[in-house]
KEDOMI-192139 format. One line per 8 residues: their letters; for each residue x, y, z of C-alpha. Coordinates in nm, 4 decimals, always signed. Example, Ala and Ser with C-alpha at 12.3 -4.5 7.8 and 13.67 -1.06 7.14 Angstrom:
2
as) +1.2300:-0.4500:+0.7800  +1.3670:-0.1060:+0.7140 $
This chain:
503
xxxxxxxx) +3.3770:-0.6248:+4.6097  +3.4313:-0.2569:+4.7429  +3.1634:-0.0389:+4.8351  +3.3995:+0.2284:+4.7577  +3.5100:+0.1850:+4.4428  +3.1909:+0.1054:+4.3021  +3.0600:+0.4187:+4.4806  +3.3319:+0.6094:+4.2517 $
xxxxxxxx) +3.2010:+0.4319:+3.9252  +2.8407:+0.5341:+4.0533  +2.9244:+0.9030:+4.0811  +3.1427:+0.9240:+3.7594  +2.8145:+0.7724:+3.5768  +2.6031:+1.0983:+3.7268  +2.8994:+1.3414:+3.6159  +2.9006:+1.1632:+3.2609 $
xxxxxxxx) +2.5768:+1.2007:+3.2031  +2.5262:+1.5530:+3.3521  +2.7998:+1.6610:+3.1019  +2.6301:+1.4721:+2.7921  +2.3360:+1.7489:+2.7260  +2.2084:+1.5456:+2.4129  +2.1671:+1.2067:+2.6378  +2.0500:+1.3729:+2.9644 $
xxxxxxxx) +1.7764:+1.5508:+2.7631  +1.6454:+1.1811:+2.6236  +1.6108:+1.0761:+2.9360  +1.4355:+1.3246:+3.1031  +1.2534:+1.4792:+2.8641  +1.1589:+1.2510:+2.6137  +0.9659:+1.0649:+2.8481  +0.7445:+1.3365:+2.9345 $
xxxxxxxx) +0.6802:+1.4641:+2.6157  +0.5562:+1.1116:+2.4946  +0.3378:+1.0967:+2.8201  +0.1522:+1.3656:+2.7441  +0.1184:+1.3161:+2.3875  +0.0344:+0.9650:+2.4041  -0.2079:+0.9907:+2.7727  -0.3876:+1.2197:+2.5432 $
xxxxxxxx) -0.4007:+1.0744:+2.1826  -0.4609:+0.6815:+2.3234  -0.8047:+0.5982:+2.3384  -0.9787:+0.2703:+2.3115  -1.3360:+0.4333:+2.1979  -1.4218:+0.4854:+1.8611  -1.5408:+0.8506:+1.7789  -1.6959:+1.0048:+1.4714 $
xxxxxxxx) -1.7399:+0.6247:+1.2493  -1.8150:+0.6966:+0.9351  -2.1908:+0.5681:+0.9042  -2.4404:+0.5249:+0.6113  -2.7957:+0.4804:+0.6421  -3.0430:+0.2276:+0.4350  -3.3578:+0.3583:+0.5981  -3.6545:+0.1082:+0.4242 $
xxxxxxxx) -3.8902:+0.2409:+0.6685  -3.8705:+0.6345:+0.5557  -4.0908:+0.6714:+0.8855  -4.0659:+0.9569:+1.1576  -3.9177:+0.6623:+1.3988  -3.6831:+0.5181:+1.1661  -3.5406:+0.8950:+1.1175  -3.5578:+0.9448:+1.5022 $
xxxxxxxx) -3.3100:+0.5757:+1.5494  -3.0861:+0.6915:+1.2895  -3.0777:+1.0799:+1.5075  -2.9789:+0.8853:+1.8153  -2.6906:+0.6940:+1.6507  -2.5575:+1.0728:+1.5051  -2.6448:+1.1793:+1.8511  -2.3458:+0.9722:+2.0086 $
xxxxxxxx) -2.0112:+1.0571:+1.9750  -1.9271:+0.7194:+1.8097  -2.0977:+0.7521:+1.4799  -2.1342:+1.0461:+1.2221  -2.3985:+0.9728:+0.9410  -2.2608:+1.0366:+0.6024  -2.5541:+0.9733:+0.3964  -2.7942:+0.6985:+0.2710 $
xxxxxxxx) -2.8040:+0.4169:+0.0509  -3.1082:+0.2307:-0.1454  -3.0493:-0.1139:-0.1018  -2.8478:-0.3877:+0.1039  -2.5793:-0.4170:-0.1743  -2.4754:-0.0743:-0.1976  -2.4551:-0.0571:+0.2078  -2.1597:-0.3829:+0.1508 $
xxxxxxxx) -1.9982:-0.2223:-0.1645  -1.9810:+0.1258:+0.1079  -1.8138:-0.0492:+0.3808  -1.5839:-0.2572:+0.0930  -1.4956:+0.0248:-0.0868  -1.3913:+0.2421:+0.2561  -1.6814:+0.5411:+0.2344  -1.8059:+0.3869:+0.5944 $
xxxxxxxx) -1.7104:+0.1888:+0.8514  -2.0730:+0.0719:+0.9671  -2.3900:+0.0840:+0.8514  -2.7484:+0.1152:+0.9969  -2.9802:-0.1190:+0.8337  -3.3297:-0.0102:+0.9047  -3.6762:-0.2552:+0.8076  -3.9196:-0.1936:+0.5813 $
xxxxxxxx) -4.1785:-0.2632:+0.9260  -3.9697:-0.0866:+1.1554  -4.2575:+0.1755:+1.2425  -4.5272:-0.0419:+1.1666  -4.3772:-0.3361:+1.4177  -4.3638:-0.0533:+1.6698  -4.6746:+0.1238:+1.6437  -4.8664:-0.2873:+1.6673 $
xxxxxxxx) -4.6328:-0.3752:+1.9266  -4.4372:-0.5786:+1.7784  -4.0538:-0.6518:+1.8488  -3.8936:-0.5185:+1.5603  -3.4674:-0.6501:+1.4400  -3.2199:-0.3234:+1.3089  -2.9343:-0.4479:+1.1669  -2.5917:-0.2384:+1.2180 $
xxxxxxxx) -2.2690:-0.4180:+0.9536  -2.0005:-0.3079:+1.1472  -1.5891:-0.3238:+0.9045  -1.4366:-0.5844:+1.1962  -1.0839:-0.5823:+0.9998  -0.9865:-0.3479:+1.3417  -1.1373:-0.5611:+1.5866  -1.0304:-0.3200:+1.8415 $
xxxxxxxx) -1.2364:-0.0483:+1.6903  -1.5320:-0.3322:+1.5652  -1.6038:-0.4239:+1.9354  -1.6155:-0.0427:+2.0139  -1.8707:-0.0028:+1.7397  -2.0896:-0.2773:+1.8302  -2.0923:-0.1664:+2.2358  -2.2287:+0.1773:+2.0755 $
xxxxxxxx) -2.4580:+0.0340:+1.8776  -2.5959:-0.1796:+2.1301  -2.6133:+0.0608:+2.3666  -2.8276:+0.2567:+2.1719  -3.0293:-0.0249:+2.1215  -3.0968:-0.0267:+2.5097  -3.1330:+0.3455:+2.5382  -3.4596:+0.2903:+2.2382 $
xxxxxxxx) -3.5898:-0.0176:+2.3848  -3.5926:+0.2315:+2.7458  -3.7463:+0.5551:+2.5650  -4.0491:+0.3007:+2.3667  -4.1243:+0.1167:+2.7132  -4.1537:+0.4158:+2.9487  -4.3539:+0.6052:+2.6719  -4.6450:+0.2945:+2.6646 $
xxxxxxxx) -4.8418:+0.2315:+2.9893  -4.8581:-0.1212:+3.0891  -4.5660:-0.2279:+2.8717  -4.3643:-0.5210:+2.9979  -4.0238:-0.4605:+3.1072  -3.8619:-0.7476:+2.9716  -4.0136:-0.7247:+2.6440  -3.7207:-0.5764:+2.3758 $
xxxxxxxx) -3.9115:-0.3852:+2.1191  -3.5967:-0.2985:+1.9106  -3.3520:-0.6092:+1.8868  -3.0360:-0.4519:+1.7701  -2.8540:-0.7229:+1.5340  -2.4960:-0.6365:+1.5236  -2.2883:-0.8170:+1.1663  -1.9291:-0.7972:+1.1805 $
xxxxxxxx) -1.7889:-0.7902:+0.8458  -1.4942:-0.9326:+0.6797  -1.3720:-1.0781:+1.0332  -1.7018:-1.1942:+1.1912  -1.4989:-1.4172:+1.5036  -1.3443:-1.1031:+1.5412  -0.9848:-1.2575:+1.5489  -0.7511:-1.0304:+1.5904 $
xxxxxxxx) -0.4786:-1.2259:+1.4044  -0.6470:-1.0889:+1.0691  -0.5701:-0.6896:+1.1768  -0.2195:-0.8002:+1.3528  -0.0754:-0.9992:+1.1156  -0.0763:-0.7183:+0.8305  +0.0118:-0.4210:+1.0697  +0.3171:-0.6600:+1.2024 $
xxxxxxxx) +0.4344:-0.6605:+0.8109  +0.4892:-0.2869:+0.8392  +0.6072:-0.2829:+1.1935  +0.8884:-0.5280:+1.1331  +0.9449:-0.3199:+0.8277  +0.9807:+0.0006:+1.0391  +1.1642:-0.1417:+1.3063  +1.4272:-0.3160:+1.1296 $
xxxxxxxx) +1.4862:-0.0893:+0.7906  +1.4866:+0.2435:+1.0136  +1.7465:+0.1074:+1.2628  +1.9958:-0.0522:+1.0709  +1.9921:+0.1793:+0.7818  +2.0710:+0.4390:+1.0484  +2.3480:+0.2127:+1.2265  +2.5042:+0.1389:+0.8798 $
xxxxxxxx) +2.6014:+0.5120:+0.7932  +2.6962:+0.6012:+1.1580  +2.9231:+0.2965:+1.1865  +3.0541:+0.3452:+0.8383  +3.1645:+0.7347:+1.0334  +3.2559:+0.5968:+1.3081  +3.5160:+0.3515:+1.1431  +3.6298:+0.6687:+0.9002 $
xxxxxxxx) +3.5220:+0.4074:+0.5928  +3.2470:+0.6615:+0.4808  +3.5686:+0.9875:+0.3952  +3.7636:+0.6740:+0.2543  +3.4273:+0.6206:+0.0355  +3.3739:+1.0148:-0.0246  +3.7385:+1.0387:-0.2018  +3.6685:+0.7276:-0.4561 $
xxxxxxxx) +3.4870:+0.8328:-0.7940  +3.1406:+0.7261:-0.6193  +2.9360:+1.0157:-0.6098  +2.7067:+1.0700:-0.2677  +2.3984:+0.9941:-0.4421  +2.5913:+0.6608:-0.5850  +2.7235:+0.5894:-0.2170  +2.3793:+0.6122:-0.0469 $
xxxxxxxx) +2.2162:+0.4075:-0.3034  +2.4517:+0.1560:-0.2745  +2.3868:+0.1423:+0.0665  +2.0167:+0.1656:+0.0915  +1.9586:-0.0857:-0.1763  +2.0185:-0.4180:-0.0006  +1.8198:-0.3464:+0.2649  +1.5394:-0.2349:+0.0211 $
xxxxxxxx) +1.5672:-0.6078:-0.1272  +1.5867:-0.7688:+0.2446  +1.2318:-0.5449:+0.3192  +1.0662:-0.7025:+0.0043  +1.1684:-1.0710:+0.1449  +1.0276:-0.9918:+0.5046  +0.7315:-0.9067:+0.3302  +0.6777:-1.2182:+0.1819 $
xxxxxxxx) +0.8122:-1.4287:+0.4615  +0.5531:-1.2741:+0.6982  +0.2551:-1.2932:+0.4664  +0.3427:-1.6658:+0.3982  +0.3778:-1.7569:+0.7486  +0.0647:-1.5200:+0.8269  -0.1324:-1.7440:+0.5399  -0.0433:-2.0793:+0.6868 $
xxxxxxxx) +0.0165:-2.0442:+1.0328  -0.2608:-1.7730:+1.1131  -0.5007:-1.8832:+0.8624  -0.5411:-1.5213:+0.7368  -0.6693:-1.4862:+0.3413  -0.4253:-1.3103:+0.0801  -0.6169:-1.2031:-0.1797  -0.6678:-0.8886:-0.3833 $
xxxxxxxx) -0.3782:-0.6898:-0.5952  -0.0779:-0.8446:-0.4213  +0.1353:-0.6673:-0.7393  -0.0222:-0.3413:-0.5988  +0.0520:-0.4443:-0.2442  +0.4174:-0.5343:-0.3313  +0.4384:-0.1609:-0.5363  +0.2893:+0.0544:-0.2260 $
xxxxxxxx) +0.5016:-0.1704:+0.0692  +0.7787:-0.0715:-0.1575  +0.7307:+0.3063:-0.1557  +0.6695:+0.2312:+0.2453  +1.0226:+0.1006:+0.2346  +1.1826:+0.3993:+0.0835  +1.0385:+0.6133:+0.3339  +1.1706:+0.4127:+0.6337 $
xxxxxxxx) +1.5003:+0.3959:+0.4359  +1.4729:+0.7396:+0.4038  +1.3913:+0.8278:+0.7531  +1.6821:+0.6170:+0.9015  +1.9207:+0.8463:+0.6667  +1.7980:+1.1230:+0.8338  +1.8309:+1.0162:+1.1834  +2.1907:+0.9192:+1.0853 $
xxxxxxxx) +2.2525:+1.2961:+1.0225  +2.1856:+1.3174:+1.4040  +2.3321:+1.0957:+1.6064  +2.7238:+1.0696:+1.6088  +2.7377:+0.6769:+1.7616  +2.5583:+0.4197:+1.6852  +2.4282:+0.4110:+2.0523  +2.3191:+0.7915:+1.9749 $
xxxxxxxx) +2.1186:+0.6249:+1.6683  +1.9341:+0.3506:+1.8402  +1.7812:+0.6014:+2.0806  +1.7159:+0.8640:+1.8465  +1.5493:+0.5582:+1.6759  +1.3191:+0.4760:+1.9335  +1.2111:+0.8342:+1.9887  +1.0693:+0.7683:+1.6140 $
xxxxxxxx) +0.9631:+0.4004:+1.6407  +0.7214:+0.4402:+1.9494  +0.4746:+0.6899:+1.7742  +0.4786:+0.4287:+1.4519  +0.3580:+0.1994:+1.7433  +0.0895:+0.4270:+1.9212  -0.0264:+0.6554:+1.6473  -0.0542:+0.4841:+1.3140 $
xxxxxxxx) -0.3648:+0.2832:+1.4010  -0.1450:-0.0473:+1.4528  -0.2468:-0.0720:+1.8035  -0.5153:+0.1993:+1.8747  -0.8165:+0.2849:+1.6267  -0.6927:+0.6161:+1.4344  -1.0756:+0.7496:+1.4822  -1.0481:+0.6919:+1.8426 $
xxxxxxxx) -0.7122:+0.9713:+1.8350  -0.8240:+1.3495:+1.8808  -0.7753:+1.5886:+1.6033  -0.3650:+1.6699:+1.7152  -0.2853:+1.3201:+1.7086  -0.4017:+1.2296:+1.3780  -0.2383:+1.4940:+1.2321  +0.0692:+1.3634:+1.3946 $
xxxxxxxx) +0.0008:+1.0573:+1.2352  -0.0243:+1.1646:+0.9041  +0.3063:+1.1870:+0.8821  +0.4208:+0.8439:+0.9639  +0.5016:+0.6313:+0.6395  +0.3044:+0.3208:+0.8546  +0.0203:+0.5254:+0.8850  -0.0058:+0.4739:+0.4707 $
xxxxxxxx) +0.0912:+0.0928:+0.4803  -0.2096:-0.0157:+0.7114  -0.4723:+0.1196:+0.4929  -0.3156:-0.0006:+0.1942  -0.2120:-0.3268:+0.2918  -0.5161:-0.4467:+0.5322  -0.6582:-0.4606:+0.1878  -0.5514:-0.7607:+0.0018 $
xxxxxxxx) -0.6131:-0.9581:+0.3542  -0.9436:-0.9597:+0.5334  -1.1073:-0.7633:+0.2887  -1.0125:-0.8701:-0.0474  -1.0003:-0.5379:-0.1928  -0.6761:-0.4531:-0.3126  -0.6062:-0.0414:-0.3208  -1.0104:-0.0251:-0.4584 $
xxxxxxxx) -1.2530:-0.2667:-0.6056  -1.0632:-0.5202:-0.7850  -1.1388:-0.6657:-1.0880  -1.3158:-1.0539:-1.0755  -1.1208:-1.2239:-1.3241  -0.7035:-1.1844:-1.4098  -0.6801:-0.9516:-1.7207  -0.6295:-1.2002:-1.9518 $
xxxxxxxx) -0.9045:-1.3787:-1.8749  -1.1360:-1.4513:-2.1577  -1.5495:-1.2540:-2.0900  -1.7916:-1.4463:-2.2933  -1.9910:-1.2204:-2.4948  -2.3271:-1.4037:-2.4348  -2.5026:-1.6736:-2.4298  -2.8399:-1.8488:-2.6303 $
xxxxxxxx) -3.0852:-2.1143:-2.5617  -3.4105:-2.1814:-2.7401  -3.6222:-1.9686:-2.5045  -3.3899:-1.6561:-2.4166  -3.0557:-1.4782:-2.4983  -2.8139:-1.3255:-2.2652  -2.6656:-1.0245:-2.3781  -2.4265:-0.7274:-2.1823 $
xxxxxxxx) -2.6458:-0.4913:-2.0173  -2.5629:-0.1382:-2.2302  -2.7331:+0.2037:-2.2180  -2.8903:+0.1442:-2.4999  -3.1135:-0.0870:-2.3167  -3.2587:+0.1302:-2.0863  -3.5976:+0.1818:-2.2304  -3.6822:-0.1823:-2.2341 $
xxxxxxxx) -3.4735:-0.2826:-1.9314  -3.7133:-0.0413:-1.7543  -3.9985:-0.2119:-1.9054  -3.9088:-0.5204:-1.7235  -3.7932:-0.3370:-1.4029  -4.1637:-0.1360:-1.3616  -4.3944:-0.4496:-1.4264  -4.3786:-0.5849:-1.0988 $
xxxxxxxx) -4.1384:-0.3148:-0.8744  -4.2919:-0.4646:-0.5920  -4.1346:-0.7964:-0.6290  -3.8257:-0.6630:-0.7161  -3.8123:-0.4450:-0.4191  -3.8519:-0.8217:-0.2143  -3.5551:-0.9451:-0.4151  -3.3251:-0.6825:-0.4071 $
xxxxxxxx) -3.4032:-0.6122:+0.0005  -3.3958:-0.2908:-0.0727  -3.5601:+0.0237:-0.1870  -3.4917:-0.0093:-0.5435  -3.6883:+0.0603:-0.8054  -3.8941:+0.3278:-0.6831  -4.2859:+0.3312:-0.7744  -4.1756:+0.6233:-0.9934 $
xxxxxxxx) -3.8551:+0.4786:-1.1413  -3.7959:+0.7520:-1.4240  -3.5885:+0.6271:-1.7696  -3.3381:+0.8785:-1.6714  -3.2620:+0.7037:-1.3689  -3.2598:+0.3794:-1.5224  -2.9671:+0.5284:-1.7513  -2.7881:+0.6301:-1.4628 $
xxxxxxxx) -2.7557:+0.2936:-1.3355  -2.6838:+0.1212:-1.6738  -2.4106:+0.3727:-1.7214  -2.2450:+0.2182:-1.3909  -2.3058:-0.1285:-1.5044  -2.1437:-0.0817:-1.8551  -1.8428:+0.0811:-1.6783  -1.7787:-0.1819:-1.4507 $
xxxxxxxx) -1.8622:-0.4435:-1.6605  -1.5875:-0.2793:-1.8898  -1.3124:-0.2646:-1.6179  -1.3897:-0.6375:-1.5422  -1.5250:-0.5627:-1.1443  -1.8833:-0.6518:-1.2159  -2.0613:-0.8352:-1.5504  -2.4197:-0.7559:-1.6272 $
xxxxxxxx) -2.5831:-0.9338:-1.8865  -2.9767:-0.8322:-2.0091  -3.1989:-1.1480:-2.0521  -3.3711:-1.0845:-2.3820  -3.6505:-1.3390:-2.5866  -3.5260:-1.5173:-2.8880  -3.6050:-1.2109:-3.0908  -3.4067:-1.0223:-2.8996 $
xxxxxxxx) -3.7436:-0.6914:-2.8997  -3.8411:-0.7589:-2.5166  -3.6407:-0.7843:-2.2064  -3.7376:-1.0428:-1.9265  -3.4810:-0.9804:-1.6285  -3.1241:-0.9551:-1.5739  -2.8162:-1.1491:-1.4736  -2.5683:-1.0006:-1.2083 $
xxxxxxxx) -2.2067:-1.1280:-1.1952  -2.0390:-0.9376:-0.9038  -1.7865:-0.9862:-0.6295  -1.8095:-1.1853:-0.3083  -1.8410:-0.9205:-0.0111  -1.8400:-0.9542:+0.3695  -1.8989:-1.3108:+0.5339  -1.9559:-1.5016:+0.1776 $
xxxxxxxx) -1.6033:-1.4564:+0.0932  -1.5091:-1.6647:+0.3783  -1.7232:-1.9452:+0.2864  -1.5125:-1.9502:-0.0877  -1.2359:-2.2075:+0.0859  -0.9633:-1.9335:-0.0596  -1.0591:-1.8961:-0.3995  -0.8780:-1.6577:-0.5974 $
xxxxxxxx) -1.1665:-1.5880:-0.8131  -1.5110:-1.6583:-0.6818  -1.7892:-1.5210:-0.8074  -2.1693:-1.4143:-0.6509  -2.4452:-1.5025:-0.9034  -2.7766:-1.3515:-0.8706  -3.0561:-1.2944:-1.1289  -3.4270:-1.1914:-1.2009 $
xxxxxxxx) -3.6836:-1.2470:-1.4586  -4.0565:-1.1414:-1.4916  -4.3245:-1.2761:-1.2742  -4.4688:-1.3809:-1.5899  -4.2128:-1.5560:-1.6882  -4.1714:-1.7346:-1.3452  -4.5213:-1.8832:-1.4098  -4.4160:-2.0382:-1.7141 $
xxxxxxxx) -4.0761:-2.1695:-1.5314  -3.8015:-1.9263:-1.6926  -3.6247:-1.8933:-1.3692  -3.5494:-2.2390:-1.3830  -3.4610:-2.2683:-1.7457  -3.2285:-1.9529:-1.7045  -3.0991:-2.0952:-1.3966  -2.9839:-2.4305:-1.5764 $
xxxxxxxx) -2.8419:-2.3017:-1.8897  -2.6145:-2.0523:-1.6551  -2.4655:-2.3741:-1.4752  -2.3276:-2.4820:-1.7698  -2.2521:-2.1254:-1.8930  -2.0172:-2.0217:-1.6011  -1.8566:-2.4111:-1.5711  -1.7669:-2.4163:-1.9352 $
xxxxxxxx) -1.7512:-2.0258:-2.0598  -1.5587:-1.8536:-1.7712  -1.2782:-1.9329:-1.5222  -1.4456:-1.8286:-1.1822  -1.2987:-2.1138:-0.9290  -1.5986:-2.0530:-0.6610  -1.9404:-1.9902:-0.7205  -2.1589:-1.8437:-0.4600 $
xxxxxxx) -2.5552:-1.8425:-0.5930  -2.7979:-1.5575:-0.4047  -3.1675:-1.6536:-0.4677  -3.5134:-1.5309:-0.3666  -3.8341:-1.7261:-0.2438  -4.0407:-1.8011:-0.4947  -4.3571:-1.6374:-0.4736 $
């Protein structure tokens, strides 16, 4: 080997590149621009959650715990709910990210003394973001417990009058492979559809094949097409391939609208498609494309929440990231995995599944909850509130439950019962003139769902009658006759039942 010679290939390299503007700029500047973007947008701590409230307490200290959690930069309180299920359906439907559950004792436990348990449901689908949450959370947790103890003389130290319960939802292991495994769907996607789209029209230049096309009858819009279309049919394979593999290799759940997922990670492939047409409009090589290319790819990486929580980002960087296609794809597609949610709330059965109308048994009939119910609905809800308020765990129905109200809510149920998310069916006597509780048919939210064994179409069951009707053993009677109702009348595959103590 000579020194010298490879000296003169050294120093020709240095010339080459000092003459090639477009390459020497890459390399120099590119990777400062992406330092500072990136060493400013990349943070691992959540900021500004989206947090509701279910505050059973109503008390000056429950309102102070729920102050503290605004007070940190991690959470921002949207608003409030009125009982336990609305706090899931928030977090399921995507208004909040974590809620604060607060007891019904919290300020009496504290005034006697007592240790008291707040409960905060963290979304764990990011688990990055989930285990930022619950540090927060706990750590205000430990800033209470401090404030309560140095406020009492002759408290004991080690005594922990708040015990902060943390529930991760949807992913409670907190395994990662349920966030990764979607967001590698669109990364693939990205990588691969942006790159060789790109190649393809700068090699077809390159080779002078794309003038040869240009004189034929094609027009452009034909020629593109024609280009772009197999790979569009190669991203819609990758997409399945990975969620099959992710299903039976990584154990992660596909359920939800997968015709809506398919519809949406197509739109997500026209836009990389589209994207590596326009970088072929600036690069005159195919080397020229692969590094314009990766000037694009590494902000799909680092700013569309694949690898870094989006709420984490300051305000400049998630602007940045609005305008990357993946950006889209994660939200959508995270969906029909851990969550089993499709683009919203999806309905419970297929849409041609048969709804029973009803159902009849010597001692009651079961009939689809309507407005038109409302006055004696309410009946039944106001003559023991109290015990309802134990069933439901939550706040609901208020000492002064108005009829208006009550319409309110029956409006909701006839919707959804209409659009197939949720069935509600009235419990009525034989003559159908007095109401004695209610049935509730809804989905199966946060940990349950996990406990369905993969069931397409499970089903939670819960239900309520009088207290005077308990004493004469309706509950169990009602309980019975929908057994054989849901095993013979509907198609749910997994049944999850939610019951209260009897009192």
């Amino acid at each position: 080997m000579s020194w010298e010679r490879l000296r003169s290939i050294f120093w020709k390299e240095f010339i080459q590149m000092r003459r090639d503007r477009a390459t020497l700029g890459l390399m120099l500047g590119v990777p400062i621009m992406q330092l500072m973007l990136f060493g400013f947008a990349i943070r691992q701590e959540v900021r500004d959650l989206p947090t509701m409230v279910f505050d059973m307490s109503r008390s000056q200290e429950s309102r102070q715990l729920a102050q503290q959690f605004e007070a940190t930069d991690n959470f921002h309180i949207r608003g409030q709910v009125n009982s336990y299920a609305k706090a899931i359906a928030a977090v399921d439907d995507g208004h909040a990210r974590a809620v604060l559950v607060i007891p019904e004792t919290y300020a009496r436990d504290l005034k006697r003394g007592r240790p008291t348990e707040v409960q905060v449901l963290v979304d764990a689908t990011d688990p990055t973001g989930a285990n930022s949450a619950i540090g927060a959370a706990l750590l205000v947790g430990q800033r209470t417990n401090v404030q309560i103890l140095s406020s009492k003389v002759g408290a004991l130290p080690n005594t922990t009058p708040v015990d902060m319960r943390v529930r991760p939802l949807y992913n409670p292991a907190l395994d990662s492979a349920l966030f990764i495994v979607p967001g590698i769907i669109g990364m693939i996607l990205s990588n691969i559809l942006i790159v060789t789209t790109a190649m393809a029209v700068v090699r077809e230049r390159e080779h002078g094949t794309l003038e040869q096309l240009i004189v034929t009858p094609l027009t452009r819009s034909e020629i593109m097409l024609g280009k772009i279309a197999p790979y569009a049919l190669v991203g819609l394979v990758q997409i399945s391939a990975v969620l099959i593999v992710g299903h039976f290799l990584f154990h992660v759940p596909v359920r939800g609208n997968l015709l809506i997922a398919y519809c949406v990670s197509f739109l997500f492939i026209v836009a990389n498609l589209g994207l590596g047409l326009f970088i072929s409009t600036l690069a005159n090589n195919q080397a020229a494309a692969i590094q314009v290319s990766f000037f694009f790819l590494l902000p799909n990486v680092l700013l569309s929440g694949f690898m870094f929580p989006r709420e984490a980002m300051p305000i400049g960087a998630r602007w940045i990231g609005l305008v990357i296609p993946l950006t889209y794809f994660l939200q959508v597609i995270d969906a029909p995995l851990p969550q089993a949610a499709g683009v919203a709330r999806v309905a419970l059965l297929p849409r041609d599944a048969r709804v029973p109308r009803g159902l009849r048994t010597p001692r009651l009939v079961l009939w689809p909850l309507r407005v038109d119910d409302a006055a004696l609905d309410r009946d039944a809800v106001m003559s023991d509130p109290a015990a309802l308020r134990r069933w439901s765990q939550s706040t609901w129905p208020a000492d002064d439950f108005t009829l208006d109200e009550n319409r309110v809510d029956l409006e909701r149920h006839e919707r959804e019962h209409e659009r197939g998310m949720a069935f509600t069916f009235t419990v009525l006597d034989p003559d159908e003139a007095r109401c004695l509780g209610c049935v509730y048919l809804t989905p199966v939210l946060g940990e349950l769902a996990g406990s369905c064994g993969g069931a397409a179409h499970p089903v939670k069951l819960g239900f309520w009658v009088r207290s005077s009707e308990i004493a004469v053993d309706l509950d169990r009677h009602l309980l019975e006759a929908l057994r054989g109702w849901l095993r013979d009348g509907w198609t749910f595959d997994a049944v999850v039942l939610a019951i209260s103590r009897r009192d």
